[in-house]
C-alpha positions as CSV (number, residue, x, y, z in Angstrom):
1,X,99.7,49.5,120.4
2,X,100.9,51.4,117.2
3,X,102.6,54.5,117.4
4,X,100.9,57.9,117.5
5,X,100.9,59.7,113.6
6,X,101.8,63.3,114.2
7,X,101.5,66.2,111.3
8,X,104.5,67.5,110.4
9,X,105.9,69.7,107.6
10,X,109.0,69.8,104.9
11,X,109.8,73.4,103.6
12,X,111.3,72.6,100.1
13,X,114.0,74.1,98.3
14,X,111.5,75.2,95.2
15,X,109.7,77.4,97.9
16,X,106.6,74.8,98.6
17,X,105.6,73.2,102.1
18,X,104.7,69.8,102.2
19,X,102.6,68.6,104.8
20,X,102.7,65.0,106.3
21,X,101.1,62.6,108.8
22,X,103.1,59.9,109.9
23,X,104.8,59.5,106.5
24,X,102.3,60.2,104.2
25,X,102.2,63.6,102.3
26,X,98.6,64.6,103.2
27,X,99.0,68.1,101.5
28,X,101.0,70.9,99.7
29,X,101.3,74.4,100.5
30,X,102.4,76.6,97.4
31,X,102.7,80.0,96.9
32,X,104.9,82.7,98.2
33,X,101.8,84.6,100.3
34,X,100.6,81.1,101.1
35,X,103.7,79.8,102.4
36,X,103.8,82.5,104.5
37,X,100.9,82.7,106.1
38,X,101.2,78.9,106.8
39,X,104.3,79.7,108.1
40,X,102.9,82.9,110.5
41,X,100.3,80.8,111.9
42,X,102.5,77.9,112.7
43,X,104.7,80.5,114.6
44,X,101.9,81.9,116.3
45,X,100.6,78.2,117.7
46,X,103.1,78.1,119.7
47,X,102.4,74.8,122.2
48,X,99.0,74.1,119.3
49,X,101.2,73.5,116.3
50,X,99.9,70.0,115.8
51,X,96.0,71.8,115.5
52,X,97.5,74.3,113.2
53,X,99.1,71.8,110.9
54,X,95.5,69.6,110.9
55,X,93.9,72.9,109.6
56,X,96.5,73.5,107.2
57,X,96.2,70.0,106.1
58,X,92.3,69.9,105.6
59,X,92.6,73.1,104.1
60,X,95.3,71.7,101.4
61,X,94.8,67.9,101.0
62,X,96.2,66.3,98.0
């Protein structure tokens, strides 16, 4: 059985947010008011951060 692939994110030094799934970078948030707002609505998940990282992600692929 192969492991399960979760989203995750990395918030870079240069102010961007990049956006993985298992390993692979799957998208890139940039922007001050963007990274922000990613960063709001991750907070606000709370226990749904994985759904609010797909959105993100679909929202932002590369």
């Amino acid at each position: 059985m192969s492991p399960a692939r979760y989203f995750g994110y990395e918030l870079r030094a240069d102010g961007t947010v990049v956006l993985t799934r298992g390993c692979r970078t799957v998208g890139v948030v940039r922007g001050d008011a963007e990274v922000a707002r990613f960063l709001d609505e991750l907070t606000e998940a709370g226990d749904n951060r994985q759904e609010a990282l797909g959105r993100w992600a679909a929202r932002t692929s590369v």
